[in-house]
C-alpha positions in Angstrom: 42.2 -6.0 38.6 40.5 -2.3 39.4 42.0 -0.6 42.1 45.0 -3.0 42.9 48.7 -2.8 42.1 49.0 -5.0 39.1 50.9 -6.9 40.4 48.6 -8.9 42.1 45.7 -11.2 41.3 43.0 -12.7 43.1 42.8 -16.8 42.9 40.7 -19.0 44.2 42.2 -22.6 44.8 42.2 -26.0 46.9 43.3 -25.3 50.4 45.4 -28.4 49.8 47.8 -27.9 47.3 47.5 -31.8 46.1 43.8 -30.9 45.4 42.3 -33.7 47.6 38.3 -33.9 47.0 36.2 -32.3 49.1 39.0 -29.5 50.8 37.2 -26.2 50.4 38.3 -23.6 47.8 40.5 -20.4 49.3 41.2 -17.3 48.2 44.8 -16.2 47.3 46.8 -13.4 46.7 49.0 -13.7 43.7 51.7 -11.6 43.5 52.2 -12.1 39.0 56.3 -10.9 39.8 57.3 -13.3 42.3 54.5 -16.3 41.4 54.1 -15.9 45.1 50.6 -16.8 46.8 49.4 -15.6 50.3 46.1 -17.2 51.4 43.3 -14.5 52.2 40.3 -15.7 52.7 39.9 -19.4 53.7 37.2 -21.6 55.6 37.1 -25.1 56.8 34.5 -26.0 55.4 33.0 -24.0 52.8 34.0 -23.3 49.4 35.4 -19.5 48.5 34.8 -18.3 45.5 35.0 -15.1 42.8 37.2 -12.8 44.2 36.8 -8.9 43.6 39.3 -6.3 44.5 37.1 -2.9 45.1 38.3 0.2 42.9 40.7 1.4 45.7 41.8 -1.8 46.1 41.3 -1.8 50.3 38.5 -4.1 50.0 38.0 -7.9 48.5 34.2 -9.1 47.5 33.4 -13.4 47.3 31.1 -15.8 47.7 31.1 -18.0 50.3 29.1 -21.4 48.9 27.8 -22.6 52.0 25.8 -25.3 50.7 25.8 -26.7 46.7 22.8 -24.6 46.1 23.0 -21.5 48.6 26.1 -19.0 49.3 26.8 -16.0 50.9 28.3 -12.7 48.9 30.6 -11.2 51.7 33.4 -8.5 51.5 36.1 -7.8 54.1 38.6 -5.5 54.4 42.4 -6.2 53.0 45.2 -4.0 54.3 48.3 -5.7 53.6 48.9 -9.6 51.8 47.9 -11.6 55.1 45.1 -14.1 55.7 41.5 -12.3 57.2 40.1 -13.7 59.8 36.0 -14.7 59.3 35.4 -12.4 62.0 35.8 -9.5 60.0 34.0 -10.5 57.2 30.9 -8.7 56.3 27.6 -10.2 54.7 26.1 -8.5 52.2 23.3 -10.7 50.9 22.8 -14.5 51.0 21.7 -15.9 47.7 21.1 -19.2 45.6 23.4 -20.4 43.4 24.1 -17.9 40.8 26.1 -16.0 43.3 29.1 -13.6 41.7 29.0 -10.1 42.2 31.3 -6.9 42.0 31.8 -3.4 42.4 30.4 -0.2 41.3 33.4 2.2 39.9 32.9 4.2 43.1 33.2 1.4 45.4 29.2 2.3 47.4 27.7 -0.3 45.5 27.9 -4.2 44.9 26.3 -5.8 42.3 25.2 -9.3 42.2 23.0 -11.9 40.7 20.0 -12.5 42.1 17.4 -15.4 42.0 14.8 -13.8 44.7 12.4 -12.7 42.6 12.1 -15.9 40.7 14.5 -15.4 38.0 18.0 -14.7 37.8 18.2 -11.0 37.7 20.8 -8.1 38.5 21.0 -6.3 41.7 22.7 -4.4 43.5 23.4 -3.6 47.2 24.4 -0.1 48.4 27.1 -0.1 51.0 27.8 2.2 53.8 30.7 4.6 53.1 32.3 4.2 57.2 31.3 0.9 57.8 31.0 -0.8 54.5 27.8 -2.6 55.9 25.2 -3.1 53.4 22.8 0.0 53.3 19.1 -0.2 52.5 17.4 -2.8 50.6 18.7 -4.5 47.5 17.5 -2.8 44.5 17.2 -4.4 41.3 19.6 -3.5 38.2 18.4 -5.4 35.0 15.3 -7.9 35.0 16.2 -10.7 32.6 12.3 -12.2 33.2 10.6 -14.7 30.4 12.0 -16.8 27.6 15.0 -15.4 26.0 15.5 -15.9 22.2 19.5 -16.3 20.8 20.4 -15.6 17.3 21.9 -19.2 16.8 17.9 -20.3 17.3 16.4 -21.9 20.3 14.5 -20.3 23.2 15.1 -20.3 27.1 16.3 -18.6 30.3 20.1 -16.8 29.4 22.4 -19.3 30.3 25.2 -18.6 32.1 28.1 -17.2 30.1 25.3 -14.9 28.4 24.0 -13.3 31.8 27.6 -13.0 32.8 28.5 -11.0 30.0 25.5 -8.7 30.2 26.8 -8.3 33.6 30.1 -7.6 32.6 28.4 -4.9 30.0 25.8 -3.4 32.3 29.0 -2.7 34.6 31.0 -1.1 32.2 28.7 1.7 31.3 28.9 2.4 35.1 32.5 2.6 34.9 
């Protein structure tokens, strides 16, 4: 992971170590050395999800899925391996369900994916250097509009693992 020792991993998991259904997913630290996991980020009732340390490593990105088909995209500050409280959690856009974002190189900007324009699309969300609350509007990054053709044949919208890694790509030539 950018910007964290690394020794340490985000993971996202059942709060219940049994994996009963319907406990929410948390958000772990994993220290790789010691197998050791401190809980982060956790909720009662919603599922955490897609973990992001920022490039200096102070600051964690997720998505909180509050409902199948809606989520939040949040980031909260993380000083030390100890659970934050929601209270100092800080929303920075609440989208549908193709929800993962992460961080510009220089830590002012989130990227995310986007349905709110009708299509899932890449955006981004400055964010305040002092407060790390989001500044401005969203702004979009890459439109992935109309039918999309793939070289194996067939046409249609990019599915998942595509988009991701276009993503992935449009962030690296940030970085």
């Amino acid at each position: 992971m950018r910007g964290m020792p690394s020794r340490h991993r985000l993971v996202s998991r059942r709060q219940n170590a049994t994996h009963v259904r319907g406990q929410p997913y948390q958000i772990d630290m994993l220290d790789v050395a010691s197998h050791r996991r401190t809980p982060l980020f956790k909720h009662p009732v919603y599922n955490l999800l897609y973990g992001h340390f920022s490039p200096d490593g102070r600051w964690v990105s997720f998505t909180v899925r509050v409902q199948p088909n809606r989520s939040r995209i949040v980031i909260a500050p993380v000083d030390e391996p100890k659970p934050v409280p929601e209270s100092a959690w800080i929303k920075i856009t609440e989208e549908g369900a193709e929800d993962w974002a992460d961080w510009s190189p220089d830590g002012r900007t989130l990227y995310f994916t986007s349905e709110r324009d009708g299509h899932t699309c890449l955006w981004g969300q400055r964010i305040e250097v002092n407060s790390h609350r989001p500044s401005g509007e969203a702004f979009v990054i890459k439109h992935f509009h109309g039918r999309t053709f793939y070289p194996q044949g067939g046409v249609g919208q990019p599915p998942e693992t595509a988009l991701r890694l276009c993503f992935q790509r449009i962030l690296a030539m940030f970085g």
